[in-house]
C-alpha positions in Angstrom: 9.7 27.0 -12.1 8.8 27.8 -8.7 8.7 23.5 -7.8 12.0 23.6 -9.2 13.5 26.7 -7.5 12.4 25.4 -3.9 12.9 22.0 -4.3 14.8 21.9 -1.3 11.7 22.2 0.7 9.9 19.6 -1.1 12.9 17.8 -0.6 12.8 18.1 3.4 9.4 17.5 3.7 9.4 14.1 2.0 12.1 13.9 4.5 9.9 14.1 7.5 7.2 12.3 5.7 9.6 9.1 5.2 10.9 9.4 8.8 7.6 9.0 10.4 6.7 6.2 8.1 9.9 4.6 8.8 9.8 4.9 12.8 5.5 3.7 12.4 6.7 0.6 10.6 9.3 0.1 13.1 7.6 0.8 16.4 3.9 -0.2 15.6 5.4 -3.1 13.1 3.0 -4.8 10.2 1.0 -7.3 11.7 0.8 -10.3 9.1 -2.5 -11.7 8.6 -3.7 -15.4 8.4 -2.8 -14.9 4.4 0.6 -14.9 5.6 1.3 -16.7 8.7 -1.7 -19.4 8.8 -4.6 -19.7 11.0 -7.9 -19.6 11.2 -10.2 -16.6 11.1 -13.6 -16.3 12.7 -16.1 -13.4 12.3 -19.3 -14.0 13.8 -22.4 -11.0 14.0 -25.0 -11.6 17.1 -28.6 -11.2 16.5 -29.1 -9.2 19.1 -26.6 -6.6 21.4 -23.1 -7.5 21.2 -21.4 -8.8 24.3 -18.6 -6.7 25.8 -15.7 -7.5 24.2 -13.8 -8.3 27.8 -16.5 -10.6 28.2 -15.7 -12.3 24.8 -11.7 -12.2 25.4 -12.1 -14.1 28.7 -14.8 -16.7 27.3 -12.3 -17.6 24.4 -9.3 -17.5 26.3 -10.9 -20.1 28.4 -10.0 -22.5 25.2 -5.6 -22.2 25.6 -5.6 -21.6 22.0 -2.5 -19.7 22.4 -2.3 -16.2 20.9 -5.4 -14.7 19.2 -6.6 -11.7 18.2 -10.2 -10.3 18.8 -11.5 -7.0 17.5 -14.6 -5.4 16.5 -16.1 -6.0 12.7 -19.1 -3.1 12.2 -21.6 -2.6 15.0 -23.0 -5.8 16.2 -19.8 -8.1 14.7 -16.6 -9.5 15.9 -13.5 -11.1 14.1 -11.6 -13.3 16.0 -7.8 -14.9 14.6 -5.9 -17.7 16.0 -3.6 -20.8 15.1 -5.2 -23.4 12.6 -8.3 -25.0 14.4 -9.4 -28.2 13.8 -13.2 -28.9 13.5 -13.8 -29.4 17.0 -11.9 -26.3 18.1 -13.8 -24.2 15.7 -17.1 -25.9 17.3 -15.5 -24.6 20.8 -15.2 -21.4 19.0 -18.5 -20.9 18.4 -19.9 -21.9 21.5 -17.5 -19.5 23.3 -17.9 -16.8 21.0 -21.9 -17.6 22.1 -21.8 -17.6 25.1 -24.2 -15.7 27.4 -26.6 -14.9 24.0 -29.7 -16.0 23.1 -31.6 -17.1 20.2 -30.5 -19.7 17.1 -26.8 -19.6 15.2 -26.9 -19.6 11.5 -24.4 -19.8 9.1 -24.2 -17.8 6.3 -20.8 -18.5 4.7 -17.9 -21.1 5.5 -15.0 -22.7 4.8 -14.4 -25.1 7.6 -13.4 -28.5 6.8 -16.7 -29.5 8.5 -20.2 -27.7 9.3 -20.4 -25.3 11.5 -21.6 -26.2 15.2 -25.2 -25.8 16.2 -24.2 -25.8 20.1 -23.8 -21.7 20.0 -26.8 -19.2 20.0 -27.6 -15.7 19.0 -24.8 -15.7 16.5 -24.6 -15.9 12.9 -21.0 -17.1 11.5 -20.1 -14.8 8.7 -16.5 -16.1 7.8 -14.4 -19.0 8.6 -11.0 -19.5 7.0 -7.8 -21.3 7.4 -5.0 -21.0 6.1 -1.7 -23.8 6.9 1.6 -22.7 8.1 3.3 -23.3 5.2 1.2 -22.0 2.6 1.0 -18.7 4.2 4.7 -18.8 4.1 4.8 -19.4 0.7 2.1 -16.6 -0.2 4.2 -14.0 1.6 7.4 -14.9 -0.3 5.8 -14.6 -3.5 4.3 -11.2 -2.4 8.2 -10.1 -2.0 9.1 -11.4 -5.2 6.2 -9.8 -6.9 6.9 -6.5 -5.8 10.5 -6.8 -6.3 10.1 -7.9 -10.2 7.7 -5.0 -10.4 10.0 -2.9 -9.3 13.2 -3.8 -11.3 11.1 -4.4 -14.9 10.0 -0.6 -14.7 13.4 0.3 -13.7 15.1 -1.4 -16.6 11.9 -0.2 -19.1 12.8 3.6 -17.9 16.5 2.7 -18.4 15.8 1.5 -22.3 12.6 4.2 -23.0 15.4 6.6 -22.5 18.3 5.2 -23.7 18.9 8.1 -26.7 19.0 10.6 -23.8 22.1 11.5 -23.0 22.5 15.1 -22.0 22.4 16.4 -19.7 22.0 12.9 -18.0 21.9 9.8 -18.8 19.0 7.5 -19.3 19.7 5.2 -16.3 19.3 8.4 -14.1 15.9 8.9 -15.2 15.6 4.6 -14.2 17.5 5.0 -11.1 15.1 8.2 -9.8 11.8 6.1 -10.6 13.1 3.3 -8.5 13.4 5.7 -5.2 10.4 7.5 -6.4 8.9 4.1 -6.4 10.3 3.4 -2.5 9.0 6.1 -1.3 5.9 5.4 -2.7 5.9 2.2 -0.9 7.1 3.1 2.1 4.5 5.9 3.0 1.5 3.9 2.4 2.6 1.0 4.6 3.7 3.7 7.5 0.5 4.7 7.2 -1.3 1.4 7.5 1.4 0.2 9.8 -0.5 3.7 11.7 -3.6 1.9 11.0 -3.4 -1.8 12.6 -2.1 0.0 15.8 -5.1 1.9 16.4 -7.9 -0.9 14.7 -6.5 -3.7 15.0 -6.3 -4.5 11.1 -3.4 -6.6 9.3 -1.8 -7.1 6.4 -3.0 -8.9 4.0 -3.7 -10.2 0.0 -5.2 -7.0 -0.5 -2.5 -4.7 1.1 0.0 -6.3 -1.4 -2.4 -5.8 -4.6 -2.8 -1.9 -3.2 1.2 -1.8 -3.3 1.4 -3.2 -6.6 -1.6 -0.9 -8.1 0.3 2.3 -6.4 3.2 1.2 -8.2 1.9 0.8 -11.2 -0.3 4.0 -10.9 3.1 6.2 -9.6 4.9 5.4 -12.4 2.4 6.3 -15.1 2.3 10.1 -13.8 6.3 10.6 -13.5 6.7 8.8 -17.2 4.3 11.6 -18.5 6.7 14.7 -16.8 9.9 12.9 -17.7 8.6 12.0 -21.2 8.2 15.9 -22.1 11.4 16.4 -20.5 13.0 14.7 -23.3 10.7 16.0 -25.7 11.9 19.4 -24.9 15.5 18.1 -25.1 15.0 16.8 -28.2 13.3 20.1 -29.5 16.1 22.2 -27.9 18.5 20.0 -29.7 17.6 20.4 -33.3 16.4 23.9 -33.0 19.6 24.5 -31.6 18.3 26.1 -28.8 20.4 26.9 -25.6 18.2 26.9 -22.2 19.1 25.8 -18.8 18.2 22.4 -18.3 16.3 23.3 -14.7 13.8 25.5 -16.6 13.4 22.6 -19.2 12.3 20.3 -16.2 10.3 23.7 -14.5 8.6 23.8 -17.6 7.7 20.2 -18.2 6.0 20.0 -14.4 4.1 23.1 -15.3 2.9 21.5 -18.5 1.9 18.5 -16.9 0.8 19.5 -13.6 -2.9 20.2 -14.6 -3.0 16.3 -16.3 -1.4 14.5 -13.1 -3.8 16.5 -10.6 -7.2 16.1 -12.5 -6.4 12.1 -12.9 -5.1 12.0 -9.3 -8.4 13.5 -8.3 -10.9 11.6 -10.6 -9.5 8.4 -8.8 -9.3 9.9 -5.1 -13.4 10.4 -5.8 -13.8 7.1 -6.8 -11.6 5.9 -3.3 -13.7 8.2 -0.8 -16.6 6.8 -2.2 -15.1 3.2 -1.6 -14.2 4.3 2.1 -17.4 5.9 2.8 -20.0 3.8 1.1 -18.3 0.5 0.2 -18.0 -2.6 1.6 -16.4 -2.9 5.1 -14.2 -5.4 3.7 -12.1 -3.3 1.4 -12.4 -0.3 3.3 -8.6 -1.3 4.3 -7.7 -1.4 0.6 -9.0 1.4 -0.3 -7.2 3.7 2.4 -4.0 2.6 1.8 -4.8 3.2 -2.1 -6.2 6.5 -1.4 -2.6 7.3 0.4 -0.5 5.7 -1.9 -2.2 7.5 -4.6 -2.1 11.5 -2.8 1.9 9.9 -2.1 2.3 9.2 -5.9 1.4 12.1 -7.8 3.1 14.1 -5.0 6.6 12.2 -5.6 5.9 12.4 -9.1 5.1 15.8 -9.7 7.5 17.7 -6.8 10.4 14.8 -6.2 10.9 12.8 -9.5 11.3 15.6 -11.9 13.1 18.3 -9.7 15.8 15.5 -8.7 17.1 15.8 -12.2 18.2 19.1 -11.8 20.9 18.6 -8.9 22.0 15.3 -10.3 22.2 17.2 -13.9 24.7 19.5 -12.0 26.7 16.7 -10.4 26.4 14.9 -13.8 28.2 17.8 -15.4 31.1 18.1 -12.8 32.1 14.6 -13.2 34.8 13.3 -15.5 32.2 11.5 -17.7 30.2 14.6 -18.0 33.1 16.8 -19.0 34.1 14.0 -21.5 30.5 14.6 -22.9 30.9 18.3 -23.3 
């Protein structure tokens, strides 16, 4: 009972959480990657020390490719995006990225619509992509529309799961409160990584969207479980004829439940350091913002999701329709 009784301070902190998100998203922004706008994206790691990065800036910038973006990839590495390059560009690229090193350029792995120059030394390319305009447009509106029929089909299977419950709410309350559950859920792990490109220069991209959609999928699972023995104490109370206040049937149900949501919250927050810390530098991205929405989910779930049944239960009951009901 004690979430329940001071769920106006959970309430208020999820306040402050979503406000800082918010105002990170809109003062840092989300940087869109190649995957959405187009471009081309070179990372390169130099057999010997790495030039300094002013150095590197000035060499490419020589080329009037416009905007780009240069940052550092691991210790000896850098990852440099700009607009869609054409083979000689990317030859350019190469040489400029070169520049002032010694020693042979190899290519491991690339994409390019032709081999990679030989003209650059003490480099090996790592990655070359590109990625047109207009397919990167595409790719980011069908990111939106995934999320958004992700979002509305667990809203309407809520809505129907508990479409016998009728007292003291309705079933489309218990839909309605997943869907904000599900926003915030959204919303904290992008202010977060919103947070994250600011200070490392990272962007969104594929990945980011599959994390949203996995946190989605993940956050709903827990609050089905707590709203689930909600109604099965309803249902109980009901044919045993039992009278009890409905805010210690939803005190009860957290309690019941909390042990369940925390040990598989934690079991997967192990498995998600152990990406950070010892996987590959490539998903280390994905795995933060997973890590996030994941502490985000099972805290919505367990201290938001359930405890907002009990004011709406309350306001339920005043209303015409609730009275009706009585």
């Amino acid at each position: 009972m004690y979430i329940v009784n001071h769920r106006g301070l959970f309430f208020t902190i999820t306040g402050i959480l979503l406000a800082i998100a918010l105002g990170s998203i809109a003062i840092f922004g989300l940087p869109f990657s190649i995957d959405f706008t187009g471009g081309s994206l070179v990372e390169v790691s130099y057999t010997q020390a790495r030039p300094d990065l002013t150095t590197i800036k000035q060499n490419v910038n020589q080329l009037a490719l416009g905007e780009t973006s240069l940052r550092e990839s691991g210790t000896n590495g850098v990852i440099l995006r700009t607009r869609t390059l054409t083979p000689a560009e990317h030859t350019e690229v190469l040489a400029a990225l070169g520049e002032g090193t010694s020693g042979a350029m190899s290519t491991t792995t690339t994409k390019a619509t032709s081999a990679a120059s030989t003209t650059a030394a003490g480099l090996t390319e790592l990655r070359f992509n590109s990625i047109g305009p207009s397919l990167g447009s595409e790719l980011a509106i069908k990111a939106l529309y995934a999320l958004a029929a992700v979002i509305i089909a667990i809203m309407l299977y809520i809505a129907w799961a508990f479409r016998r419950v009728s007292k003291p709410v309705s079933g489309w309350v218990y839909g309605a409160i997943v869907v904000v559950i599900l926003f915030h859920d959204v919303i904290i792990p992008a202010g977060f990584y919103a947070i994250l490109c600011h200070f490392t220069g990272s962007q969104v991209d594929s990945l980011f969207v599959v994390a949203l959609l996995a946190i989605l999928g993940y956050s709903v699972n827990d609050t089905i479980v707590i709203f689930d023995r909600v109604r099965e104490h309803l249902h109980n109370n009901e044919h045993g004829k039992i009278s009890e206040p409905f805010a210690e049937t939803v005190g009860k149900s957290i309690t019941e439940t909390l042990g369940r949501s925390i040990n598989t919250s934690l079991t997967v927050v192990l498995a998600l350091l152990a990406l950070v810390f010892i996987g590959s530098k490539d998903t280390v991205d994905f795995a933060l913002v997973l890590l996030v929405g994941v502490v985000a989910g099972t805290y919505s779930s367990i201290l938001l999701a359930a405890p907002l049944l009990v004011p709406l239960a309350e306001r339920f009951a005043k209303s015409p329709e609730g009275k009706k009901k009585k």
